[in-house]
N, C-alpha and C positions, 0 to 999 in steps of 0.2 A: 206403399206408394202406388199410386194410379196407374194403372198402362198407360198410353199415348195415344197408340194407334193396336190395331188387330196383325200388323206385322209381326211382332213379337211371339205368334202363337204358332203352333206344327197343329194339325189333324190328322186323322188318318183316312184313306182312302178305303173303298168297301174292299180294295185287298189287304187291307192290313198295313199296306204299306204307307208311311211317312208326309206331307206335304205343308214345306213351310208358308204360309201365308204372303210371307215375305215376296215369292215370288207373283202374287198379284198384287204389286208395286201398282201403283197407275191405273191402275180398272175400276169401273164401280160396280158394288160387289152388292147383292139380295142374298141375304144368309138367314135361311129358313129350318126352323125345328120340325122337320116329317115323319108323317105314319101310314103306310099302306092301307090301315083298316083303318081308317079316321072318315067321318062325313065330312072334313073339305081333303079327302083327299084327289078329288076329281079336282083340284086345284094346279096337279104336277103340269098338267096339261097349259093351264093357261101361264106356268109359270116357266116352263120349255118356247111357250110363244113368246114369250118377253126375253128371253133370251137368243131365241131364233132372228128377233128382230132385232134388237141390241148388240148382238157381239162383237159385229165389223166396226163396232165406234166403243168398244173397251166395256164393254157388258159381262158381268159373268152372275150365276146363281150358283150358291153353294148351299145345298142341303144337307143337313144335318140328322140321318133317321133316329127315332126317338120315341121309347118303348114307357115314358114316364105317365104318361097318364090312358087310364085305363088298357094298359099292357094291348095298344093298337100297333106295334111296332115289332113282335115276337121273332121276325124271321132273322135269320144268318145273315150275315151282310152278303153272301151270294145271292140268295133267295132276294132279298132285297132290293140287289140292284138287276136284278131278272122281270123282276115284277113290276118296275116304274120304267125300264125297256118295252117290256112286250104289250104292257097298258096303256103307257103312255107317251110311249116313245122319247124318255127320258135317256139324254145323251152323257149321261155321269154321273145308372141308377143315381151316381152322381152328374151333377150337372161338368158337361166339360169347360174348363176353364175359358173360354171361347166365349159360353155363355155367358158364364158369369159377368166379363167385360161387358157383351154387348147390352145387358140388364142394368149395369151398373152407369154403362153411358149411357141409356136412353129407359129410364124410367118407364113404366105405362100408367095408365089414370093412377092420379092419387098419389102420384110416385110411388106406387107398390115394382118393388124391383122382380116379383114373381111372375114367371113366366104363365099362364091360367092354360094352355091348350098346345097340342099341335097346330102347325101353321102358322103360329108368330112369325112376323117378317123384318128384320133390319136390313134400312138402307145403308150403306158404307160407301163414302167419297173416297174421292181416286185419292186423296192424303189419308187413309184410314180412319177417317174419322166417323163416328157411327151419326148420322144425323136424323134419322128417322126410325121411328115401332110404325108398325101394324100390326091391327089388330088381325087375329085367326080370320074374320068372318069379312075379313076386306079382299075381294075379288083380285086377281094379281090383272085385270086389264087397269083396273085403278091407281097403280103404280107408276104407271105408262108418264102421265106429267111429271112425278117425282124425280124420276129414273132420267127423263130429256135433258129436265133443268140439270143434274149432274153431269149430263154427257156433254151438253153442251155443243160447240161447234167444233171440237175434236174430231 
């Protein structure tokens, strides 16, 4: 049976600790596959600015660090989230089940459900629903209309 929505899912946070999705009920949510050693990873930057702008109108990004291709993701989850702090002023083997939905509701070219890179981008409506992929090599200020039209006059 299909998920519905991304409420349904728990993550973990870089301390280990628990967070049911559940609680971003009502937000629109950019949920990104990242790598500290990856060539877009100078993207945390633009994707901290979309969030910096967004959040007072129910904005959030949640990254997801991600060691799957070409092993650009290697660090601890301390390490990890020290390093997209002090970089870039970031404020927060199998695929986790997380992905799998957001692949599975939003296709990329060709309907290949394969994720190809770090930086993949899904948009999520404030009903959970996934309506948008991007691609790796799409700029996070290029979101900026996607992200409005969701927000809306909220």
């Amino acid at each position: 049976m299909k998920e519905e929505s991304i409420y349904q899912f728990t993550a973990p946070l870089l301390d280990g600790s628990p967070i049911s999705l559940e609680s971003m009920r009502g937000q629109v949510l950019l949920m990104v596959n990242t790598a500290s050693r990856c060539g877009f990873t100078p993207q945390f930057a633009g994707l901290e600015r979309l969030f910096e702008t967004y959040k007072e109108r129910g904005f959030r990004v949640l990254a997801f660090p991600c060691n799957q291709f070409g092993g650009q993701e290697p660090g601890s989850a301390a390490q990890i989230g020290s390093f997209c702090q002090e970089n870039y002023g970031v404020s927060g083997s199998e695929a986790h089940p997380i992905f799998r939905f957001l692949k599975e509701s939003k296709p990329g070219l060709l309907g290949t459900q394969r994720i190809k890179w770090n930086f993949t981008k899904f948009l999520v409506d404030r009903e959970g629903t996934v309506v948008k992929r991007f691609a790796p090599s799409t700029p996070p200020k290029d979101l900026a209309p996607a992200i409005e039209e969701l927000l809306g006059s909220k």
